[in-house]
VEXGU-629041 format. One record per residue (C-alpha): x, y, z; residue in one letter. Coordinates in steps of 0.5 Angstrom, whole numbers, plus 500, padded with zeros to 3 digits. Layout:
BEGIN
XYZA...
***
This chain:
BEGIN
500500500X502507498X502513501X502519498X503526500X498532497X497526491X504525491X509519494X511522500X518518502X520521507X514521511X514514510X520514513X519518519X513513521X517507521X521510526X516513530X512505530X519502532X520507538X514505540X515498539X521499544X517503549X511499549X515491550X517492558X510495559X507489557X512485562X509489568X502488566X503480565X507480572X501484576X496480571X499473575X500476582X493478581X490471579X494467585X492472589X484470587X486463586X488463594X482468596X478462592X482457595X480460603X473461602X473454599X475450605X472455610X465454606X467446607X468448614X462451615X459446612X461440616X456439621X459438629X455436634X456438641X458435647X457437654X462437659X463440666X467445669X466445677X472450680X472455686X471461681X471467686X479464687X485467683X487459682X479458680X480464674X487462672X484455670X478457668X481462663X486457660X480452659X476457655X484459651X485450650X479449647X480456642X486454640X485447639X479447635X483453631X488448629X483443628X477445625X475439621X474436628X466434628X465435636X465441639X466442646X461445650X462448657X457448663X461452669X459451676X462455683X464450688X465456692X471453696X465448699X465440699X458440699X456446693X462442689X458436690X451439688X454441681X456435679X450432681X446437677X451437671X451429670X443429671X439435669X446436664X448429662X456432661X460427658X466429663X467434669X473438669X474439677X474440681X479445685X481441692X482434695X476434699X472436694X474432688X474426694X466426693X466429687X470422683X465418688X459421683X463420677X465412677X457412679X454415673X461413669X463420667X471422667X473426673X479431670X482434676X489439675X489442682X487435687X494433688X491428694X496422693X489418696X485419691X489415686X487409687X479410689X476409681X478408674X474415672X479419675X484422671X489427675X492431670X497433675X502430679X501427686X503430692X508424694X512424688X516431692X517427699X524425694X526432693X524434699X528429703X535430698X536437700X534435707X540429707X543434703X544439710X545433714X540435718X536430723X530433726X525435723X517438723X511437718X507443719X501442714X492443714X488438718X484436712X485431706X490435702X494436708X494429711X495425705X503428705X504426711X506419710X511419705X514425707X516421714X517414711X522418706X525423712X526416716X530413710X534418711X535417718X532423719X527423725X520426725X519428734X513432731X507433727X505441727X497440725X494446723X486447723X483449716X480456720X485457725X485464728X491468728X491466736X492459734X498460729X501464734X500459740X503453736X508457733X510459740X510451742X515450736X520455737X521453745X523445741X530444738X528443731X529448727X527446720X520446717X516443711X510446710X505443706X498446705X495452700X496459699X491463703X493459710X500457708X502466708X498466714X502462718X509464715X507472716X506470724X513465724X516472722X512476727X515472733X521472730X522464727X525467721X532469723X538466722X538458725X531457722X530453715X524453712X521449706X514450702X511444699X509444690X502447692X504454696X511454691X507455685X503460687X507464692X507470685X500471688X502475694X501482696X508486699X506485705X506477706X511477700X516479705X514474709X517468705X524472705X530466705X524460704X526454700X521452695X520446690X516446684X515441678X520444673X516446666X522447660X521453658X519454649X517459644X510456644X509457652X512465652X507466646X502464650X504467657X503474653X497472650X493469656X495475660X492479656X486475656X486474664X487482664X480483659X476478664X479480670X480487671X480488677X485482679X491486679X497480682X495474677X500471675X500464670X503458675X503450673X496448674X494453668X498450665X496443668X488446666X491447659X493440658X487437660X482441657X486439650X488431652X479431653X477434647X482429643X479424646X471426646X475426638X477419638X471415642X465419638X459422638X455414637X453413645X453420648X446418651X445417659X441409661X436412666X435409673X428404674X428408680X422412680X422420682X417421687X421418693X428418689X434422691X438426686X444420686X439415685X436416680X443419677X444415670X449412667X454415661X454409655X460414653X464414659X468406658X471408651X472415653X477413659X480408655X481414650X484419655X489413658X492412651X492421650X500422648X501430646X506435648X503441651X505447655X508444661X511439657X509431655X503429657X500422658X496418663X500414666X496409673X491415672X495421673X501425670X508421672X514424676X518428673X524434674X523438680X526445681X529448688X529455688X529460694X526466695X529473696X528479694X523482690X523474686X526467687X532464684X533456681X539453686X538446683X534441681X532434683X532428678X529421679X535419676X541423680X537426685X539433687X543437681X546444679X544443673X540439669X544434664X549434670X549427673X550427680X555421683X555422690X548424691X547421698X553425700X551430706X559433705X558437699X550439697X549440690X546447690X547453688X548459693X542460698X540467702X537463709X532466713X536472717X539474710X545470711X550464707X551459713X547454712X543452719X545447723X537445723X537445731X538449737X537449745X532455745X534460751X526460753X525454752X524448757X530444760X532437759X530432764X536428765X534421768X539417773X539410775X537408783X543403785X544399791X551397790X556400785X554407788X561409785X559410779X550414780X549415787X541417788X541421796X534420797X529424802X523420804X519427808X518430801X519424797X524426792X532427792X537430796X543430791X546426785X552424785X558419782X563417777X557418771X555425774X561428774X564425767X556427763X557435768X563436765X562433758X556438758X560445760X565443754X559444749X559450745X553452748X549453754X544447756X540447762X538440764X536437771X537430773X530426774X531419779X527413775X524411782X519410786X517414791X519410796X525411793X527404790X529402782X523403778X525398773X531395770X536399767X533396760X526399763X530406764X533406756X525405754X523412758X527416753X523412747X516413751X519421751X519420759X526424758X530426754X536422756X539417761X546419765X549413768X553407768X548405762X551399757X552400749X549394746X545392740X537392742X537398746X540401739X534399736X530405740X534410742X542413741X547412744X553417745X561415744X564410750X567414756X569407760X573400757X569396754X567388755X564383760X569378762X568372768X570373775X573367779X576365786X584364786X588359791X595356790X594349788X602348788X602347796X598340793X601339787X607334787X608334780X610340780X617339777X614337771X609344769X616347767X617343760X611341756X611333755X613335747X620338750X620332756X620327750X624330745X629332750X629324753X630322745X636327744X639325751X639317748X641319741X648324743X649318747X649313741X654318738X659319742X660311742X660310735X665315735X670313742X668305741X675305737X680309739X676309747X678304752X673308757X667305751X670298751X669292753X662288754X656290751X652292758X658296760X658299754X651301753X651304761X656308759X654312753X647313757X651316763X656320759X650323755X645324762X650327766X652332761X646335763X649336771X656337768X659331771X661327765X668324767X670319761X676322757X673323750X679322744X676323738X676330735X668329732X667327739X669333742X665339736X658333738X659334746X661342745X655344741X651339746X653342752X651348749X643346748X644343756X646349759X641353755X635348757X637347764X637354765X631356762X628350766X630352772X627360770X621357769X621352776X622358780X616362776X613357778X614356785X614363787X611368782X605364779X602360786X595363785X591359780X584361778X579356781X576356774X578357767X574355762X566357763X564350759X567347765X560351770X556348765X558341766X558341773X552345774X555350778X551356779X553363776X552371778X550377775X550384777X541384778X538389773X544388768X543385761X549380762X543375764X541375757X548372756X548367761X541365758X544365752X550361754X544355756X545356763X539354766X535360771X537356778X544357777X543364776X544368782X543376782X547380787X546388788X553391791X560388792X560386798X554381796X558378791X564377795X559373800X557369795X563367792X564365800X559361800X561357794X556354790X554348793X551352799X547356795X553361793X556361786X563359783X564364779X560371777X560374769X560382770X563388766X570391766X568397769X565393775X571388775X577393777X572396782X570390785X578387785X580394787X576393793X578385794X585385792X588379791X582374793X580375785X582374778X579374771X579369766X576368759X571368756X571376755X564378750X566384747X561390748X562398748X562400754X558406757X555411754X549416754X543415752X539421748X533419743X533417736X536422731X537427737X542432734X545432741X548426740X553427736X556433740X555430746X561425742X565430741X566432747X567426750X573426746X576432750X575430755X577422757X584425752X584430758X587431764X580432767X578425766X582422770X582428775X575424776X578417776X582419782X577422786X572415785X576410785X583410788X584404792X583401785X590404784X594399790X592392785X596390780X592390772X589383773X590379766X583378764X586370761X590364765X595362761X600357763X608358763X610351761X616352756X614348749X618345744X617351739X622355744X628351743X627347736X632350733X638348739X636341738X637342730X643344730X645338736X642334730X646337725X652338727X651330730X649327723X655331720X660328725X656321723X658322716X665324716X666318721X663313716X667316711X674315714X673308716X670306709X676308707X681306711X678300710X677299703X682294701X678289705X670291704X671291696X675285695X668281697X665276691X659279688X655273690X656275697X651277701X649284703X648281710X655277710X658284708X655288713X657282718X664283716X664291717X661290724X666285725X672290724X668295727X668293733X676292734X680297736X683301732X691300733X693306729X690311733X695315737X691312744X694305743X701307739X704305746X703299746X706297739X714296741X712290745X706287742X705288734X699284732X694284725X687286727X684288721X683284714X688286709X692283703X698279705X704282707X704290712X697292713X697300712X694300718X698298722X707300724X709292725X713289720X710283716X711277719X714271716X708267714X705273710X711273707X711265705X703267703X704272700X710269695X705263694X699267693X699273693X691274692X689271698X686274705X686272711X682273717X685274724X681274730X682274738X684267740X681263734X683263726X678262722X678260714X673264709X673261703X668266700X673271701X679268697X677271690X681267686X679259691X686259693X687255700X687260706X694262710X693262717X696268722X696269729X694275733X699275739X693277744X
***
């Protein structure tokens, strides 16, 4: 197409519009990008906007059904408002979070004002006239009590998030406790008190179900622990402030210093504003509250928030999250828009408990359906029928709490579950009150017990020396922990009891005063060691001693008796001359021992050496006797195997030889030995002999004269087995426990004889035990030194001794006195003190020597001298063997030519034979050679080795003809042996010139 201008062509026009529509494409291309970009955001934005109104007309178009369920609280209470706004918060949320859910929950709220009765009309009137399917409720202990009983009745759940009663428990399956019982933080509460080692202390808790319900399983874990409960503060749910006081002023007059408190809020502040009034909140007291008032303490004004200064407290730990937080803020703003005029609430654990709850039974009313939501009526008719029997019963109410036990989720105060009807145990947090605020000082684990900090395990959470907290402001703003016990300055003294005794007054005399009945004085060993313990205390302890008498004067029981009076609470100890032994300890507490321990036997001694003529053999005891005798023969015999030879004093016949050797052996025991000894191995046996003599007569005659006088009295009885067989009767001191232990040793009651002071037993052992006395008596130590102090050298002591732990004060159990007490006793029986007091009571016990509380025998043994008659054995064998040795050889051209079918008999006859001549060689006899030479021995042919003569002729001819042959030669006799001629030759006969 062409274009012309005016009729004309026009280039340039042309031109310039094709640069004009090129411009224009140019500009108009990111234009179009922008529009198509808003284009597709508008259209998701539509699809989204069509989407939302999709799901929320499908949303409204899902029918629900509602489901009635019943609120019963305490709603004028700050605890009532917090749960009933988290309930209402719970089931905005929940159904926010799931809107395809089919039921709705559908509150019915009741006001139990703070009673038991109005409690149970609501939920009387909820499950008849309502037919809720659950009740959310109720508030305390004591309501919920009646109000579980109504709902396992009509089978209707009862969902309690503030009734922590440990005894409501047990008592239906329709309860549900959406809470953590009471009992699961005695643990915790008994870890801190092991923790500070204190061993007192005093529950004060409200007399109802919620107050007594702890009280169990808080003294069982206090006494696992050893920590004693003396007693039980019970306060009435209306005290007056009158009353607070009154049992507060009886607290402060006792010793205990650490208190539990255990009930709500309201009275619990109450009660700790008028312990600061009166002044229990300074420094030495300790208090602890318990879960409830820990969680709801933020609730206090100034006035009463002061009140709780340096005040441990323990809670159930809640972790906190980002999810709580928000709901923290948006529950405040809530609670301020419902509650204006409640300015002090704060969010605490059972508004998180009620939130919880409230979620856990919407899930599970989900789960178990909206089929049987009705109610089976009662045939009973209405016109003479009570309200709760013509109660109905919920078809509903099986599945759903089967629902709610199988109910998992985590919610705000951590994971919750149903577990035996109720939330289980978990971390508990320690914090301390002070200031304007409380500080976290720990936590409790069931696993490491008490922490620093959690993920931190404890491996010493027993141990008492190092607590596992952090630092505490105690009540009196101080950091010294308490001692947890203290004597009060205007409390009541001590009422010391003291044992009435006849005899051994040494130790407790009692001066009685018959006119008024009552004593005069106390006095005695005991009284002045306890008098002096006591002035060592780092503090002041005003006590009076109290006699366990009758008013006549008279013991008022059995030293066990006396003990049993502490434990009944009679007294708060006991002073005396009281034995530590094992069944007492079962009751009371027994300090550390001031006196020697044990009970030994006490018998009679006599000399029994004046009718003993035996007595020369008691030194030595039959193995040494035997021994000796042996070796006194066995030194003989060799002495004569090495002189018979050479010694003409061992010669001659066999009688005379063998008198011989036994009287040179037996009179080395005087020393009067008169044969000449020649032989040198002779000698070296006689010297080492004579040595073990000497030392044997002296210590023989040590050990005779320690007998004959030294040791002259003997104990008349030694072994208590021996009373036993031949029935002889026994004492004992009257009143003390060592009849157990005669009974126990099956001594029968007839041989048991009682005595009251020395002197009785003194006359008893008089008597002897055939007339009517006794044989020997069983006492302790202590009684013993006094009783041989006064009657010094009549008596002794002899096993058995039955170890004990001597005496001892006696306090009660767990009392916190006991272990200073102790540790002044160490000061002073390590002391000059006592034995200043010793002295002053028993000084005749120093004039007798210290008994031996064994008879043991003096008689030497042969395990004293084995080592002397091994070195007499010794050297006597070796001097044996050298001889053997030398005359083996000496002999050897005779005694090992034989034949080898020679018998062994024939050749030790043949040794003997030469044995028995006298060795013409030895210097003993070389005299006689130059007159008289003569063969004595067997040998070849020709000069002997042994001999200094000159071959005689006939040797000479025998030995020119045969040289091989022997010749035996014998006094007056010559006697040829065939059997000695090695190769048959006919024998040579000589002659012995006698």
């Amino acid at each position: 197409m062409r274009i012309f201008c005016r009729g004309k062509p026009c280039s340039s026009s042309r031109s310039a519009q094709q640069s004009s529509n090129m411009r224009s494409l140019q500009l108009t291309k990111p234009m179009n990008f922008h529009r198509q970009l808003i284009i597709c955001l508008l259209t998701l934005f539509n699809i989204v906007l069509f989407l939302e109104g999709f799901v929320v007309s499908q949303a409204q178009n899902t029918v629900t059904t509602p489901v009635n369920v019943g609120v019963v609280l305490d709603l004028g209470s700050l605890v009532g408002k917090i749960g009933l706004s988290c309930i209402n918060m719970a089931l905005s949320d929940f159904y926010a979070t799931h809107p395809h859910y089919k039921t709705r929950l559908v509150l019915n709220t009741k006001d139990s004002k703070e009673e038991v009765v109005a409690a149970a009309a609501a939920a009387v009137d909820l499950i008849r006239n309502v037919q809720v399917q659950a009740i959310i409720g109720p508030r305390s202990s004591m309501q919920a009590n009646f109000v579980i009983n109504l709902g396992n009745k009509s089978q209707v759940p009862i969902i309690s998030f503030t009734a922590t009663s440990p005894s409501l428990t047990s008592m239906s399956s329709y309860f549900f406790r959406a809470a953590q019982s009471g009992s699961f933080q005695v643990k915790a509460i008994s870890a801190i008190v092991q923790a500070f080692g204190w061993r007192e202390v005093v529950p004060i808790y409200v007399d109802n179900q919620f107050g007594e319900s702890i009280v169990p399983y808080l003294t069982d874990a206090l006494q696992e622990i050893n920590t004693r409960v003396p007693y039980l503060s019970v306060i009435p749910v209306s005290a007056t402030d009158d009353q607070l006081a009154q049992e507060l002023h009886k607290l402060m007059i006792m010793q205990t210093r650490v208190f539990i408190v255990h009930m709500t809020m309201p009275l619990g502040s109450r009660i700790l504003a008028k312990a600061k009034e009166i002044g229990m909140m300074t420094e030495g007291y300790v208090w602890i509250m318990t879960d409830t008032m820990t969680t709801t303490w933020r609730s206090l004004d100034a006035s009463g928030f002061d009140s709780l200064q340096g005040i441990l407290g323990v809670r159930t730990y809640v972790h906190k999250s980002k999810k709580l937080e928000d709901f923290e803020i948006r529950w405040k703003r809530k609670f301020q828009q419902d509650y204006p005029n409640t300015t002090n609430a704060e969010l605490n654990l059972f508004g998180l408990w009620a939130y919880d709850a409230t979620f856990a039974l919407a899930m599970a009313i989900e789960k178990a359906g909206t089929a049987n939501l009705r109610f089976n009526e009662t045939n009973i008719s209405s016109g003479g029928a009570t309200d709760l029997e013509t109660l109905g019963v919920s078809q509903n109410g099986p599945r759903l709490i089967k629902e709610l036990s199988n109910t998992k989720f985590r919610g705000l105060s951590g994971d919750f579950y149903i577990d035996n009807g109720q939330l289980p145990s978990s971390v508990f947090q320690i914090v301390n009150v002070n200031g304007n605020g409380e500080k976290r000082v720990g936590f409790w684990t069931p696993e490491n017990g008490l922490v620093r900090k959690l993920g931190l395990t404890n491996t010493s959470s027993n141990s008492t020396s190092k607590p596992k907290l952090g630092p505490i402001i105690w009540p009196g703003d101080t950091t010294s922990v308490p001692r947890g016990w203290e004597i009060p300055r205007n409390g009541k003294r001590l009422k010391i009891g003291v044992p009435v005794k006849v005899g051994f007054t040494e130790f407790v005399e009692v001066v009685w005063d018959h006119i008024p009945q009552k004593k005069k004085s106390v006095k005695g060993y005991s009284i002045d060691v306890f008098n002096a313990v006591m002035a060592k205390l780092p503090y002041a302890v005003p006590y009076d001693y109290i006699p366990f008498a009758t008013p006549e004067g008279k013991a008022a029981g059995s030293y066990n008796d006396l003990t049993d009076q502490v434990y009944y609470g009679n007294y708060d100890a006991v002073v005396g001359d009281i034995t530590i032994v094992a069944n007492r300890s079962f009751f009371v507490d027994f300090t550390l021992p001031y006196t020697e321990s044990g009970v030994s036997m006490i018998v009679p001694i006599r000399d029994k050496n004046k009718k003993n003529a035996w007595v020369f053999l008691k030194p030595l005891t039959w193995d040494l006797w035997v021994t000796s005798g042996c070796f006194f023969v066995f030194i003989g015999f060799v002495i004569w195997i090495l002189e018979h030879r050479i010694n003409e004093d061992f010669r001659g016949p066999p009688a005379h030889q063998v008198g011989t050797s036994f009287w040179f052996s037996f009179s080395t025991m005087v020393f009067a030995h008169r044969e000449r000894v020649v032989s040198n191995l002779a000698r070296f046996v006689i010297i080492i002999w004579c040595f073990v003599v000497l030392i044997l007569t002296q210590s023989y005659t040590a050990s005779l004269t320690s007998l004959l006088t030294v040791e002259q009295l003997q104990p008349t009885v030694t072994d208590i087995n021996e009373l036993l067989k031949r029935r002889e009767n026994v004492g004992f001191l009257d009143g003390s426990f060592v009849e157990g232990i005669l009974l126990g040793l099956k001594f029968d009651k007839n041989q048991l004889k009682k005595y009251n002071s020395p002197e009785e037993l003194h006359e008893l052992f008089s008597k002897g035990s055939a007339n009517g006395g006794i044989s020997a008596a069983l006492d302790e130590i202590p009684y013993i030194k006094l009783f041989l102090g006064k009657y010094c050298g009549k008596y002794t002591t002899v096993k058995p001794t039955f170890k004990t732990d001597g005496f001892g004060f006696v306090f009660p159990k767990g009392s916190p006195l006991v272990a200073d007490v102790s540790r002044a006793i160490l000061n002073v029986t390590q002391g000059d003190e006592m034995e200043q007091i010793q002295n002053s009571w028993f000084k005749n016990e120093t004039n007798c020597p210290d008994f031996n509380p064994s008879a043991s025998s003096n008689s030497l043994g042969l395990e004293s001298f084995w080592g002397l008659f091994l070195i007499a054995g010794v050297a006597s064998i070796s001097a044996l063997i050298i001889f053997a040795t030398m005359f083996l050889y000496e002999q050897r051209h005779v005694l090992f030519k034989f034949q080898s079918k020679t018998s062994m008999w024939r050749r030790i006859k043949v040794a003997s034979t030469i044995f028995d001549q006298k060795d013409l060689s030895s210097h003993t006899f070389r005299k006689d050679a130059s007159s008289t030479c003569s063969v004595h021995s067997i040998g070849f042919a020709g000069s002997s080795p042994n001999t200094n003569c000159p071959p005689s002729p006939s040797s000479l001819s025998t030995q020119t003809d045969s040289s091989n042959s022997i010749f035996f030669v014998e006094q007056r006799r010559i006697t040829g042996h065939g059997d000695m001629t090695p190769e048959g030759s006919a024998p040579v006969l000589a002659h012995e010139q006698k």
